[in-house]
C-alpha positions as CSV (number, residue, x, y, z in Angstrom):
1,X,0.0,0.0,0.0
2,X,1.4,3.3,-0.7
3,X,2.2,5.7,1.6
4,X,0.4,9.3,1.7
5,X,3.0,11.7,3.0
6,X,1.6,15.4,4.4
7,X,-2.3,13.9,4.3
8,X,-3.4,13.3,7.8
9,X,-5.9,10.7,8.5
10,X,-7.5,10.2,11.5
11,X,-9.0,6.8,13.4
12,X,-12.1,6.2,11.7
13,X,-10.8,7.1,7.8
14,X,-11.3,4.8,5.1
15,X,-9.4,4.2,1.7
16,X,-10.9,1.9,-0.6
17,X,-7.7,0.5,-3.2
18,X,-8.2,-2.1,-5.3
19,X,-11.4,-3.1,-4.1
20,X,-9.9,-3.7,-0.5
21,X,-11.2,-1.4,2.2
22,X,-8.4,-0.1,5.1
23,X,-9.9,1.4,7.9
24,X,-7.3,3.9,10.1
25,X,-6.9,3.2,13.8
26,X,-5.0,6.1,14.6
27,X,-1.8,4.8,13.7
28,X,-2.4,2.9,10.3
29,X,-4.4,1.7,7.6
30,X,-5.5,-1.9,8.7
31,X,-7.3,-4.1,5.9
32,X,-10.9,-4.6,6.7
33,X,-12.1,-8.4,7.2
34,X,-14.3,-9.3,4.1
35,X,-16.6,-11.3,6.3
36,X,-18.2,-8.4,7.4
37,X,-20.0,-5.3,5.8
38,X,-18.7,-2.0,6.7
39,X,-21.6,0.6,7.2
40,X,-22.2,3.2,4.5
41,X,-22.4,7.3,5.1
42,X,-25.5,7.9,6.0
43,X,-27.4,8.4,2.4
44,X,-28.3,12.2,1.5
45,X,-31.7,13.1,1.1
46,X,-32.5,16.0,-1.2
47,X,-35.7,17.0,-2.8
48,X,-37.1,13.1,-1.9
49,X,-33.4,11.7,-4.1
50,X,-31.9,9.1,-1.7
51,X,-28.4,8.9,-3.2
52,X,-26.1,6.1,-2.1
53,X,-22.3,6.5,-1.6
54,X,-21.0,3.0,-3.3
55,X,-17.6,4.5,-2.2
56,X,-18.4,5.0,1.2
57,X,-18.9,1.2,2.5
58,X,-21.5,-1.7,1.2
59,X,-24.3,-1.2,3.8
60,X,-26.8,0.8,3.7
61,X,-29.0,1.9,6.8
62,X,-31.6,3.8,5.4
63,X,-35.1,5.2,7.2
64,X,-38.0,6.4,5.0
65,X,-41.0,8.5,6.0
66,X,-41.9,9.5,2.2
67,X,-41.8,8.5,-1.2
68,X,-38.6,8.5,-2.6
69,X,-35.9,8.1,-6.2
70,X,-32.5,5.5,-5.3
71,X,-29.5,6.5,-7.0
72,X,-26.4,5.0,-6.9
73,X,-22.9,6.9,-7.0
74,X,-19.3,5.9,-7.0
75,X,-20.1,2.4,-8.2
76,X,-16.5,0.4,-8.8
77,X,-14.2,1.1,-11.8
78,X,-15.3,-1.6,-14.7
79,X,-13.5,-4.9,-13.6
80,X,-13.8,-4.6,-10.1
81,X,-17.1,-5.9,-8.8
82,X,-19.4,-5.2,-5.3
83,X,-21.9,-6.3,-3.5
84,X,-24.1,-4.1,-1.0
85,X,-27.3,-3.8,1.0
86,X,-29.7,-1.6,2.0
87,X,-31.2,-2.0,5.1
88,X,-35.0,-0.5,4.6
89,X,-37.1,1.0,7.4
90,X,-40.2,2.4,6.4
91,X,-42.1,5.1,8.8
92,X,-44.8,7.2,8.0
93,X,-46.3,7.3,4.5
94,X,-44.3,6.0,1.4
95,X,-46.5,5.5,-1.6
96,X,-43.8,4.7,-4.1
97,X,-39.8,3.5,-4.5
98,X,-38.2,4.4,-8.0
99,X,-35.3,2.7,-8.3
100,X,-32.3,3.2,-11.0
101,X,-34.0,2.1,-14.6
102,X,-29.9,-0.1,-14.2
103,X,-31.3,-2.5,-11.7
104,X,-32.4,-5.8,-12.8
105,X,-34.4,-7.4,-10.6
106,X,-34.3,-11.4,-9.3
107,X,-36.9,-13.0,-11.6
108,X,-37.8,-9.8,-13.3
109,X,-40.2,-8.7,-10.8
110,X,-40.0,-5.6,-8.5
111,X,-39.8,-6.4,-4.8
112,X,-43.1,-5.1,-3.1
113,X,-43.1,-2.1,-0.9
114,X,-42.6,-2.4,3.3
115,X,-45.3,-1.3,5.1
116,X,-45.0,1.1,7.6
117,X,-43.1,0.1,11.0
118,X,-41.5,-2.7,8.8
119,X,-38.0,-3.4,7.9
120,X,-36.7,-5.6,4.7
121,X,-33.2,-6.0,3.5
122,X,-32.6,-5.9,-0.4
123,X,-29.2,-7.1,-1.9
124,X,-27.7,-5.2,-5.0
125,X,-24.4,-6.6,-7.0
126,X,-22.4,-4.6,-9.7
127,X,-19.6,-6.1,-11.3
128,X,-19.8,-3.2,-14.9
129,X,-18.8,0.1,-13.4
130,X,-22.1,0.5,-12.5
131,X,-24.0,0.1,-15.9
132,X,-25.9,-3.2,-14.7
133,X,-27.3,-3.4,-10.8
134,X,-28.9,-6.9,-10.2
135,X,-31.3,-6.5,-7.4
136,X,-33.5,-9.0,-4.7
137,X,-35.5,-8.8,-1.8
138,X,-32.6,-10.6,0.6
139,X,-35.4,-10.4,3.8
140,X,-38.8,-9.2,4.1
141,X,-40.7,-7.7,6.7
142,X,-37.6,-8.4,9.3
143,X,-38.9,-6.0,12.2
């Protein structure tokens, strides 16, 4: 890993290389175990836009209380591949979900919306740069 001399990172900081995450401990980048998912940024919200970070970790813990567009940023460079998912708490009063037209879904059908007070857990995979998202309902109704 190369080194970065005169930026200063603090515990916490993550540099994604390679496809590898390193998370800072205050003293150096360590590589993050693959067996787990590191959690996402928290998602920005804008004008009912959830974007998703793909940069910033492969979980997503995401709370809706309103109808609302996915997009996905910062997918990996074509060649590298990902997996991530989006934890999905409903509240409140969400009519509808668009999701990117790039995201095939498992079996070609759309995964049903939570209800309110519920939680489900879709799983995306990208493996194109980000042209092709295949999509499933990974648990439903978990809450």
């Amino acid at each position: 890993m190369a080194r970065y001399i005169g930026v200063l990172s603090v515990e916490g900081d993550v540099l994604i290389r390679e496809s590898l995450t390193y998370i800072y401990d205050g003293k150096k980048f360590k590589l993050f175990s693959r067996k787990y998912n590191y959690k996402g940024s928290a998602p920005s919200n804008v004008n009912n836009i959830t974007e998703l970070d793909l940069s910033s970790g492969n979980f997503f813990d995401v709370s809706l209380s309103e109808t609302t567009t996915f997009t996905f940023s910062n997918p990996p460079a074509l060649g590298f591949a990902q997996k991530f998912q989006i934890k999905l708490n409903i509240s409140g009063v969400v009519n509808n979900i668009t999701w990117p037209a790039s995201v095939l879904w498992e079996s070609g059908v759309l995964p049903t919306l939570p209800e309110s007070g519920q939680t489900d857990i879709l799983e995306f995979y990208t493996s194109d740069g980000g042209s092709t998202y295949y999509g499933k309902l990974k648990e439903d109704n978990i809450s």
